[in-house]
Backbone as CSV, one residue per row, in Angstrom:
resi,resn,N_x,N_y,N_z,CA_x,CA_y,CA_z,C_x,C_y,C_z
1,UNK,-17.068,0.686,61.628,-17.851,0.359,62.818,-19.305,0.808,62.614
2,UNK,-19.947,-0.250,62.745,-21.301,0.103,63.087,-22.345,1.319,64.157
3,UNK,-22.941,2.385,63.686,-23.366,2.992,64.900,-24.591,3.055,64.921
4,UNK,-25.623,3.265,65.853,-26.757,3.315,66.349,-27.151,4.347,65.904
5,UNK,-28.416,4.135,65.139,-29.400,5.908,64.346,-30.568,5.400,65.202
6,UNK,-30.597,6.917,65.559,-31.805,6.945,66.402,-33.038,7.155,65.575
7,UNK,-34.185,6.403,65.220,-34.965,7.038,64.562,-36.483,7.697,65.010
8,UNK,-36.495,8.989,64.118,-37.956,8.889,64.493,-38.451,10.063,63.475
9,UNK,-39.841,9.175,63.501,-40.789,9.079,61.994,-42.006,10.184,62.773
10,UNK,-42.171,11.394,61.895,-43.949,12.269,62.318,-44.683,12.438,61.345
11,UNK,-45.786,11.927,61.570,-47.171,12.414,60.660,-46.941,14.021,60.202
12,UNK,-47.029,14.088,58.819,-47.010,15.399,57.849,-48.078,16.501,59.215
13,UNK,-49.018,15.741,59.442,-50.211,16.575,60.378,-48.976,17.441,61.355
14,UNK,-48.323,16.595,61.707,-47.696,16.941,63.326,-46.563,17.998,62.896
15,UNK,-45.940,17.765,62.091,-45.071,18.843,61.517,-45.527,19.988,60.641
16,UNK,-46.229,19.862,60.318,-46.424,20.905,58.849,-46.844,22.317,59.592
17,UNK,-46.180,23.598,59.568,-46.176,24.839,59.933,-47.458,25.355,59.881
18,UNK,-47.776,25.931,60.717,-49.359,26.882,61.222,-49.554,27.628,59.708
19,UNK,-50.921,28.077,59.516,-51.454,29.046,58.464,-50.213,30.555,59.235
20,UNK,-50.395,30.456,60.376,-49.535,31.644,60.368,-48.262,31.874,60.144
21,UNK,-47.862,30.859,60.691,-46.320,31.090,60.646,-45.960,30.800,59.202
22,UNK,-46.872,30.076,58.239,-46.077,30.187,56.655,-46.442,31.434,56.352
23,UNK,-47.421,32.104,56.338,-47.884,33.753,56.230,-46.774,34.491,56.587
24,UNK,-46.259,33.929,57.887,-45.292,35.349,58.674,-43.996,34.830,57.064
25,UNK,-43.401,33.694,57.272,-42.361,33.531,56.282,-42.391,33.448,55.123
26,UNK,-43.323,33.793,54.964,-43.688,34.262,53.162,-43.834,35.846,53.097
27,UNK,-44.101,36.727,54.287,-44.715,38.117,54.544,-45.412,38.041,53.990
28,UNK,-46.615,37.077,53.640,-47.984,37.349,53.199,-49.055,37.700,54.260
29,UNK,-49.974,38.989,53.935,-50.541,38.973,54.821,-52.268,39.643,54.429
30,UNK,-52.264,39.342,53.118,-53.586,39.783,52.260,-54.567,38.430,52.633
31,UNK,-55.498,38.449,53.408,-56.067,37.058,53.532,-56.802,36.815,52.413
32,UNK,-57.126,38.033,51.837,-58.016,37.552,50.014,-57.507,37.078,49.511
33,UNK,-55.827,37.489,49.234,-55.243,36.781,48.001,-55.489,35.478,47.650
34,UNK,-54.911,35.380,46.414,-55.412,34.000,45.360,-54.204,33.266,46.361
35,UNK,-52.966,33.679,46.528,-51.908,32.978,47.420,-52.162,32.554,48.624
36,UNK,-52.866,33.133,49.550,-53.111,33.022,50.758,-54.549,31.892,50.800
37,UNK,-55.107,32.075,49.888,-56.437,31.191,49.708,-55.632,29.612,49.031
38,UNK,-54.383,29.614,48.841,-54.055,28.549,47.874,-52.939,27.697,49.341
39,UNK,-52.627,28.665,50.010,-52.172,27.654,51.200,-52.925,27.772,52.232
40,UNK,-54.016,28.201,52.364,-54.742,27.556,53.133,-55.423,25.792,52.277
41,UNK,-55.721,25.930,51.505,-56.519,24.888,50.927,-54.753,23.902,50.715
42,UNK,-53.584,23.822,50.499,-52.534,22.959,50.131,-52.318,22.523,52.207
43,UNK,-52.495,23.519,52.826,-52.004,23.138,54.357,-53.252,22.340,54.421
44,UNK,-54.524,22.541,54.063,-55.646,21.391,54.795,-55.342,20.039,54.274
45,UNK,-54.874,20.023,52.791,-54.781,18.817,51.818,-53.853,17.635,52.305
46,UNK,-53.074,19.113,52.983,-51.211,17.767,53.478,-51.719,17.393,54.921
47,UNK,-52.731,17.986,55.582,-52.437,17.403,57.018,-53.320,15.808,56.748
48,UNK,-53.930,16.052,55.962,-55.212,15.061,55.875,-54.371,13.422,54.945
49,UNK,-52.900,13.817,54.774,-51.930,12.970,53.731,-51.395,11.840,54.886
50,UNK,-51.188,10.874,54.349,-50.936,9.299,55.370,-48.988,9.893,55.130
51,UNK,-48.614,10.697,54.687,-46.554,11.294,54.187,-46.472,11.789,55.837
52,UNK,-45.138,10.995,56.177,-44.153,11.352,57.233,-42.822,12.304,57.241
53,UNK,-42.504,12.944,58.049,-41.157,13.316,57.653,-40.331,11.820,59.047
54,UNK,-39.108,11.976,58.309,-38.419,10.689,58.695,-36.779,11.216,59.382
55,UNK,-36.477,10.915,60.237,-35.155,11.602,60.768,-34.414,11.020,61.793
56,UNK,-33.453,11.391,62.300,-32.290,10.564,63.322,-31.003,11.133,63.636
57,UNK,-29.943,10.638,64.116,-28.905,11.100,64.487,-27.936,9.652,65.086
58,UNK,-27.081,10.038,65.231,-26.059,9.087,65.391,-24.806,9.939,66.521
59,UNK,-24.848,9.562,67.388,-24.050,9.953,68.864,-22.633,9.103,68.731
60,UNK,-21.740,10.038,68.678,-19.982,9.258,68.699,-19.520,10.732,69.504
61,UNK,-18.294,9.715,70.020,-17.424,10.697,71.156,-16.797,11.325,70.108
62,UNK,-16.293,13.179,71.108,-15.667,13.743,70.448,-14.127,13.806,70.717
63,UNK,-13.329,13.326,69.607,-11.505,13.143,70.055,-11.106,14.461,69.900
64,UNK,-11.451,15.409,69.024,-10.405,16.742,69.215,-11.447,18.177,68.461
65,UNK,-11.735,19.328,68.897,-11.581,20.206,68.513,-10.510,21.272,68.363
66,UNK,-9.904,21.612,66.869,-9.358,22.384,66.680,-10.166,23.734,66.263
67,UNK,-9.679,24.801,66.925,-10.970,25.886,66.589,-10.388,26.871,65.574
68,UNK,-9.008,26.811,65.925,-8.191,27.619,64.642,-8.150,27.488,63.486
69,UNK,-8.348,25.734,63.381,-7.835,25.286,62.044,-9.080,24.436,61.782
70,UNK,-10.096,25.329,62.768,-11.547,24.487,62.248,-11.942,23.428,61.901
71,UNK,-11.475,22.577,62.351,-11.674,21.125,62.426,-12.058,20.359,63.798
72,UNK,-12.880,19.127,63.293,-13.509,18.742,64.707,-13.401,17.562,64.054
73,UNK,-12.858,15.666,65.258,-12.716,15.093,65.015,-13.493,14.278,66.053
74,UNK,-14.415,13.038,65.251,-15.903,12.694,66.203,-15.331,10.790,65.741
75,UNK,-14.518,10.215,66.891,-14.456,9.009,66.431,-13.792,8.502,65.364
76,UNK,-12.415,9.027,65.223,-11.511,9.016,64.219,-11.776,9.780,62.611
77,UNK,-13.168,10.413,62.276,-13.742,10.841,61.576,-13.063,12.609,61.583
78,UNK,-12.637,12.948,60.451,-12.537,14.653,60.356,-13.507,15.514,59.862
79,UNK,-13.920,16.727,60.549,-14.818,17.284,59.793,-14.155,18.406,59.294
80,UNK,-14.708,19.428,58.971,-13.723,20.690,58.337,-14.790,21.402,58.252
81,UNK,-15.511,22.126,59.983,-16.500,22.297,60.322,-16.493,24.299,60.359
82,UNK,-14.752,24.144,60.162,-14.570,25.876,60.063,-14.654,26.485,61.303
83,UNK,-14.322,27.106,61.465,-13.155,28.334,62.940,-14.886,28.276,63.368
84,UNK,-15.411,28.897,63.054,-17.428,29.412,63.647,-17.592,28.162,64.484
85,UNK,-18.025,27.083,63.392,-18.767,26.085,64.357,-17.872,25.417,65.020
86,UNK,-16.692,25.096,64.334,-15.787,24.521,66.121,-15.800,25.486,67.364
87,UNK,-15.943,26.448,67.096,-15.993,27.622,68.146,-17.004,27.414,69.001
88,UNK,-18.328,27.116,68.631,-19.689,26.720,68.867,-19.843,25.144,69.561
89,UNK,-18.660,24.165,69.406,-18.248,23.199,69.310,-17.754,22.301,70.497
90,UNK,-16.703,23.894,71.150,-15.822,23.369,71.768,-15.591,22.950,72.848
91,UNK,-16.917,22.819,74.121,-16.820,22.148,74.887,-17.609,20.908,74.935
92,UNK,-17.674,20.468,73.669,-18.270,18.933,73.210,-17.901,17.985,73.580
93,UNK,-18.046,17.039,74.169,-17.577,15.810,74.240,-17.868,14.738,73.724
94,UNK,-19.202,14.852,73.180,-19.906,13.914,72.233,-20.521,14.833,71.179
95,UNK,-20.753,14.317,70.115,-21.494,14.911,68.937,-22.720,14.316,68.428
96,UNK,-23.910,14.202,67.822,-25.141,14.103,67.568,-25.036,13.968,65.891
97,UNK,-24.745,13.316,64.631,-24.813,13.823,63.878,-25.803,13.494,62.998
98,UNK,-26.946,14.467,62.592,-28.247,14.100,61.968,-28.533,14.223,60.405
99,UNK,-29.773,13.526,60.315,-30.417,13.269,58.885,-31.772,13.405,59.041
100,UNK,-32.866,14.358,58.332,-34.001,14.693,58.745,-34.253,14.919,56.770
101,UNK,-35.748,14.688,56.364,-36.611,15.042,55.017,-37.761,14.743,55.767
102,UNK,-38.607,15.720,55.139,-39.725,15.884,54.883,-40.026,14.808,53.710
103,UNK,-39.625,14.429,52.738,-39.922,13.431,51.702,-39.589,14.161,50.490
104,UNK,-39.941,13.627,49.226,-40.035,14.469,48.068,-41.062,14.590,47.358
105,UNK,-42.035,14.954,48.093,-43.452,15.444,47.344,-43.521,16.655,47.444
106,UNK,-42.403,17.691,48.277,-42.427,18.911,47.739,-42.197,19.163,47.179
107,UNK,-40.567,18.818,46.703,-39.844,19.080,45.291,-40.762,18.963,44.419
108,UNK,-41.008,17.131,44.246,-41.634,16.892,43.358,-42.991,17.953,42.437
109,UNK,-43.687,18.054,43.703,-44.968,18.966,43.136,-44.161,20.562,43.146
110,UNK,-43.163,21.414,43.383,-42.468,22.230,43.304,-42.315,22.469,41.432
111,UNK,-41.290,21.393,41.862,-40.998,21.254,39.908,-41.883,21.018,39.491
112,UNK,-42.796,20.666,39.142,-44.162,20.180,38.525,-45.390,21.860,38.388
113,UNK,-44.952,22.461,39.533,-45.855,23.587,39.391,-44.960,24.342,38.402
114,UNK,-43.306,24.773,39.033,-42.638,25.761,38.243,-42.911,25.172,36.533
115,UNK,-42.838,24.234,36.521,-42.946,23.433,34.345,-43.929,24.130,33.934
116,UNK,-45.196,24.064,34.813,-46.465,24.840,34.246,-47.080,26.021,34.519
117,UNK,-45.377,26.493,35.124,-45.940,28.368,34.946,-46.615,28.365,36.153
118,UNK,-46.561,27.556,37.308,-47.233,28.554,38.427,-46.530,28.772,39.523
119,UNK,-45.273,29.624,39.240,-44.072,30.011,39.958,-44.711,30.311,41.367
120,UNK,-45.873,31.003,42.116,-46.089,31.937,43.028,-46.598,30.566,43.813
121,UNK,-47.216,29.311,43.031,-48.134,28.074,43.684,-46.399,27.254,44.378
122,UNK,-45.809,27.366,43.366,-44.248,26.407,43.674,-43.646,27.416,45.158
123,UNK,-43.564,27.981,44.915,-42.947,28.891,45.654,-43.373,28.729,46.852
124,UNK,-44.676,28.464,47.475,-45.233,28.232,48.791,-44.927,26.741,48.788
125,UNK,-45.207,26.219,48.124,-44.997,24.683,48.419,-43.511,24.428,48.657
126,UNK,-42.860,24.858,48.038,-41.377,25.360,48.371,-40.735,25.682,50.108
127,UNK,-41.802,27.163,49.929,-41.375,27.164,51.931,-42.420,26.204,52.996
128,UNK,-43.493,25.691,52.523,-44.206,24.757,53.165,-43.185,23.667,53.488
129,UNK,-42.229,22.954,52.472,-41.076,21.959,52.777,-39.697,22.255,53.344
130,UNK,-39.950,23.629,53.472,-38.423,24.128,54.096,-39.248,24.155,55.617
131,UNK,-40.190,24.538,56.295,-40.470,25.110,57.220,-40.919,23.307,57.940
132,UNK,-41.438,22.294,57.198,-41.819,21.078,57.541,-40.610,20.508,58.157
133,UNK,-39.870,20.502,57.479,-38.659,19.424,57.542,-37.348,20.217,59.222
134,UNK,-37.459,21.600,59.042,-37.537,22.618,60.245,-37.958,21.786,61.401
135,UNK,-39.074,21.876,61.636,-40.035,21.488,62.266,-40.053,20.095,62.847
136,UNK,-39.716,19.159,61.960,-39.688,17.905,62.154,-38.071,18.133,63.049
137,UNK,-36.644,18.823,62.663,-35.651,18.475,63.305,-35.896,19.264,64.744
138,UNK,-36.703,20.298,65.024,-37.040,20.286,66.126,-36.952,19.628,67.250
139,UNK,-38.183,19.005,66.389,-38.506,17.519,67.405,-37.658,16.822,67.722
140,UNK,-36.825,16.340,66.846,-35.522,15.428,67.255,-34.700,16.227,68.221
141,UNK,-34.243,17.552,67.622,-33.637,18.129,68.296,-33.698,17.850,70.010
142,UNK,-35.354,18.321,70.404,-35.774,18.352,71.344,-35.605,16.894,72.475
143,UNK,-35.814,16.053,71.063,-35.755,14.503,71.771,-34.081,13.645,72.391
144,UNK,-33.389,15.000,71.663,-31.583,14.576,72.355,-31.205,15.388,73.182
145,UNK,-32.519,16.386,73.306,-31.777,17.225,74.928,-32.427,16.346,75.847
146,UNK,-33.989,15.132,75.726,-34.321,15.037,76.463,-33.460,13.801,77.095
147,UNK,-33.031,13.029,76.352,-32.285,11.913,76.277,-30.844,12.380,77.116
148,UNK,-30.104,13.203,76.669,-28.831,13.756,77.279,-29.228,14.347,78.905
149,UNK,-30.597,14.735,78.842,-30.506,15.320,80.608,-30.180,14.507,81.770
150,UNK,-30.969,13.442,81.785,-30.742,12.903,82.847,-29.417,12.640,83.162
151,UNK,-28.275,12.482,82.360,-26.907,12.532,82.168,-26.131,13.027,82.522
152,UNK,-26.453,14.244,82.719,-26.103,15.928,83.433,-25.674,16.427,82.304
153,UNK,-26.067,16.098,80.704,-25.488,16.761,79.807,-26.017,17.499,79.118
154,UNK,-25.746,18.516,78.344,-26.767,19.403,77.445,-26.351,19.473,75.849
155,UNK,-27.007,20.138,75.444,-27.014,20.284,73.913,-26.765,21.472,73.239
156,UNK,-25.856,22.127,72.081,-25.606,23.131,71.203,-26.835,23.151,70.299
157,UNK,-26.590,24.214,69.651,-27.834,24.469,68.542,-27.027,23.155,67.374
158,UNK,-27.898,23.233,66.338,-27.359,22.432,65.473,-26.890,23.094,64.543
159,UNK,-26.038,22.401,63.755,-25.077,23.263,62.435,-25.115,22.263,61.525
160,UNK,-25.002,22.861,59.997,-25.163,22.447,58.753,-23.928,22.654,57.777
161,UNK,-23.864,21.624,57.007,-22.453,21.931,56.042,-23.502,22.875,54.909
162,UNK,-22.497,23.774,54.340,-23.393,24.780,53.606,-23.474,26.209,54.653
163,UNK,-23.853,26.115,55.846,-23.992,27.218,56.646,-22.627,27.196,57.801
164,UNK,-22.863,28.952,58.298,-21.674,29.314,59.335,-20.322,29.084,58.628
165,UNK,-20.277,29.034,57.356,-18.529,28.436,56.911,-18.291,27.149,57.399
166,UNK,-19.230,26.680,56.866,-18.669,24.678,56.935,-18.930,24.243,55.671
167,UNK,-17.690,24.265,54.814,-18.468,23.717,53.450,-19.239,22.652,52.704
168,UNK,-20.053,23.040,52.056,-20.952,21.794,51.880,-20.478,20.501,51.376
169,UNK,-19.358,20.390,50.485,-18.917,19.180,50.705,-18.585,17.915,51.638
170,UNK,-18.365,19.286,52.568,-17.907,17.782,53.879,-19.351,17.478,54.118
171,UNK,-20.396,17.058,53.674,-21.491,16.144,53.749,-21.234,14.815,53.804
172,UNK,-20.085,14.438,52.746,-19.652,13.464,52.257,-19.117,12.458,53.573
173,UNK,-18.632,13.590,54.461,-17.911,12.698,55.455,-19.075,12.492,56.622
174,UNK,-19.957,13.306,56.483,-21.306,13.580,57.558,-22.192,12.061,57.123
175,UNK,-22.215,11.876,55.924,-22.859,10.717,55.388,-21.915,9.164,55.790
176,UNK,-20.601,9.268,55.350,-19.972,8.110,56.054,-20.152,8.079,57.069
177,UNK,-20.188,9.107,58.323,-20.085,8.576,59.242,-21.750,8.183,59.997
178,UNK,-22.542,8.437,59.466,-23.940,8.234,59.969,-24.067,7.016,59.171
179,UNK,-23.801,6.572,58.117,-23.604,5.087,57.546,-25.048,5.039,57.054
180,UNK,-25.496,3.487,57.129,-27.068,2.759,56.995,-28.035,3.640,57.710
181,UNK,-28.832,4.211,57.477,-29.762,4.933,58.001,-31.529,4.799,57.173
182,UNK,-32.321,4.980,57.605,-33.688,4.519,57.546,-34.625,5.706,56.356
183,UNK,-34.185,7.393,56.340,-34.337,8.109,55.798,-34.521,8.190,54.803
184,UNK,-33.569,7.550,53.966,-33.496,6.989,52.522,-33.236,8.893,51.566
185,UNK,-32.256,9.072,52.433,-31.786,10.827,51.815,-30.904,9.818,50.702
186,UNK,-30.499,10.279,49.877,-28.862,10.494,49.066,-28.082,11.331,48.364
187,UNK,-26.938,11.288,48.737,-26.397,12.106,48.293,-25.744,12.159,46.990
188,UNK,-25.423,13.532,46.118,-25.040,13.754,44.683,-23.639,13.651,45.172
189,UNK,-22.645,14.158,43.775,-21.415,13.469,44.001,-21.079,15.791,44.199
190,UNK,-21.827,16.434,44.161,-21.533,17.999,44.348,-22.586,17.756,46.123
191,UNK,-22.752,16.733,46.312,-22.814,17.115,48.149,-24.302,17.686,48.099
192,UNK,-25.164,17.644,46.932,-26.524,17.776,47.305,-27.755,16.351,47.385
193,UNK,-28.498,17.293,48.923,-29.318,15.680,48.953,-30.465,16.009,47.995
194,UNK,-31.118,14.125,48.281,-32.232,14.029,47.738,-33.037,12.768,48.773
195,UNK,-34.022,13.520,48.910,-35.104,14.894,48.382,-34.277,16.011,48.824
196,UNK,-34.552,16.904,48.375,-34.057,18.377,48.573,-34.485,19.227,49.742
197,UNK,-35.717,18.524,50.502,-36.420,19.509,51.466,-35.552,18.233,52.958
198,UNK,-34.219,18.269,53.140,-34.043,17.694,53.835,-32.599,17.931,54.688
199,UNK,-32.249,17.677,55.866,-31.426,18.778,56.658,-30.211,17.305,57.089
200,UNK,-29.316,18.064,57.460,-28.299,17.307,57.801,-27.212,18.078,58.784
201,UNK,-26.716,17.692,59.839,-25.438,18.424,60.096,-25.413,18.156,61.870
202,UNK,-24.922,18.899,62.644,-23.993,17.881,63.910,-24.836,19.267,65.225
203,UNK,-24.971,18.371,66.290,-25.619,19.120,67.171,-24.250,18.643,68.357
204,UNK,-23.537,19.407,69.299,-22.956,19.058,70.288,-23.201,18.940,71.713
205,UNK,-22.685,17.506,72.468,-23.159,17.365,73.350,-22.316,17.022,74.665
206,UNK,-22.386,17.788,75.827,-21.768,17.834,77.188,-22.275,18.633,78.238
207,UNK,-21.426,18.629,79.130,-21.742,19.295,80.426,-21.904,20.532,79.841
208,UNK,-21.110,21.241,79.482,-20.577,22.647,79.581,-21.497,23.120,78.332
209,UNK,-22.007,22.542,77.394,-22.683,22.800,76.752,-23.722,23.695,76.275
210,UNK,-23.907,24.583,75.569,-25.514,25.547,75.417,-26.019,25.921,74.146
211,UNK,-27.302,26.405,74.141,-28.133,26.578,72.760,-27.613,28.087,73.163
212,UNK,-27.698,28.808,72.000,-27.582,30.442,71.727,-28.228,31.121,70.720
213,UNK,-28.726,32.036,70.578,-29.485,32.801,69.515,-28.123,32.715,68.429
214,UNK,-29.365,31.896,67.009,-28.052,32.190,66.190,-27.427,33.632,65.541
215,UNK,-25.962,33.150,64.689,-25.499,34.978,64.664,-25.985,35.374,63.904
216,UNK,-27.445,35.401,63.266,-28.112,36.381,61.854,-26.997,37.320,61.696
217,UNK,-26.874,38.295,62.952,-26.306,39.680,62.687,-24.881,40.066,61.803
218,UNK,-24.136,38.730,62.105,-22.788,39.229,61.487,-22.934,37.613,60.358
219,UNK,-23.899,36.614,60.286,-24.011,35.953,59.278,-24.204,36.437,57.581
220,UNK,-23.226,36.084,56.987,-23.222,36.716,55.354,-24.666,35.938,54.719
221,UNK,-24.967,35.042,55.008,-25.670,34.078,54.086,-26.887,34.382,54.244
222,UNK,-27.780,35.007,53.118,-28.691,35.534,53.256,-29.993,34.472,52.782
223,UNK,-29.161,33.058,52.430,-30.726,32.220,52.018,-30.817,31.149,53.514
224,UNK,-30.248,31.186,53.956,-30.547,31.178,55.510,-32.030,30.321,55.738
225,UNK,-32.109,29.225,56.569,-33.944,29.416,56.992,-33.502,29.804,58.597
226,UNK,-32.978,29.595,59.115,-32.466,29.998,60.731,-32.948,31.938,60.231
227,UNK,-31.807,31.993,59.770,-31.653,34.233,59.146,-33.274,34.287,58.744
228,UNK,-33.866,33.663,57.991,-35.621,34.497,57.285,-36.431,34.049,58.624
229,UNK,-36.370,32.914,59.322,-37.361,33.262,60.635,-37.307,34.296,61.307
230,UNK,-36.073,34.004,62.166,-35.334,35.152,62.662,-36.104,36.549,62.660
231,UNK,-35.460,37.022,61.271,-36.160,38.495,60.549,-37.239,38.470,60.819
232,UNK,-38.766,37.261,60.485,-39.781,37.418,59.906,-40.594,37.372,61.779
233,UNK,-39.724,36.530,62.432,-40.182,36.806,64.394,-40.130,38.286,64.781
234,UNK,-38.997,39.012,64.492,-38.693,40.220,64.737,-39.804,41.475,64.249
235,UNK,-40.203,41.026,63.011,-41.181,41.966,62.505,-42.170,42.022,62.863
236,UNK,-42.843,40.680,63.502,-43.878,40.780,63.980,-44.464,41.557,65.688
């Protein structure tokens, strides 16, 4: 069956993270440095770039959460979303399930810096595309609570295969079921996308529904971008 992707496309300008907030998530905070002088001049370069990040979601009813046996079933579709996020899950009645990149001119220029030895230049350009593509699902995010209100319905935080104990394989089934989509992500046959600076995974939607501070505290996974904001808000 065919389903409806919602799309929507933002100017690199509109997404791309403040001089500060890549500072706070880098803990850079030397304004001399050669680093700090090198994303200021890469953040002026990208806002001034015609590159979009590109993203969507796809809305199907939800037939069953199992929370024990961690599974959640969205339209005859199984996920194997793990005890956490069905837990997070479970007064869903509909599900949201998304596709968001920034593009691959981070990678791209990423790998291209690390080849020629300038690990510390890759490395920002690195969290510049983790924090973009962030940023961009925001927005969407934001744009399916606005869509669900008038409804009387609300929205969960969103979840990712790879994070909370949902393994990253079941992408595979996250990708069938979002089908034809505009993004132009793809996936490897080990469940990694491409471009690489790009997010995927299921936001839930109903009455009973709510966003919650995520669990950093008892979360194991320490490469996290939810866990390093988190930390890097707190410190400040």
């Amino acid at each position: 069956m065919e389903r409806r992707f919602h799309t929507y496309r933002y100017p690199l300008s509109e997404v791309l993270p403040s001089l500060d907030e890549l500072a706070r998530y880098l803990h850079m905070e030397d304004t001399e440095h050669p680093a700090y002088l090198y994303m200021v001049e890469r953040l002026e370069q990208l806002r001034s770039s015609d590159l979009e990040a590109v993203g969507g979601y796809v809305v199907g009813r939800v037939d069953s959460v199992e929370v024990a046996e961690g599974r959640l079933a969205v339209e005859g579709v199984s996920f194997a979303v793990g005890a956490q996020v069905a837990g997070y899950l479970k007064e869903a009645s509909e599900a949201a399930l998304f596709l968001c990149t920034a593009g691959a001119l981070f990678s791209d220029e990423a790998h291209a810096l690390n080849a020629a030895g300038d690990f510390l230049e890759a490395y920002i350009i690195d969290a510049i595309g983790s924090l973009t593509v962030e940023r961009a699902m925001d927005r969407i995010h934001a744009a399916l609570a606005e869509e669900q209100a008038p409804l009387g319905l609300k929205i969960t935080n969103r979840y990712s295969p790879g994070y909370c104990n949902w393994p990253l394989l079941d992408q595979h089934q996250l990708f069938h079921f979002v089908g034809e989509n505009p993004t132009g992500i793809t996936l490897s046959p080990s469940a990694l996308m491409h471009p690489i600076k790009s997010v995927s995974g299921i936001i839930g939607i109903g009455t009973h529904c709510r966003r919650r501070a995520y669990g950093c505290v008892i979360c194991q996974n320490k490469t996290c971008i939810y866990r390093r904001i988190v930390q890097r808000e707190k410190a400040v």
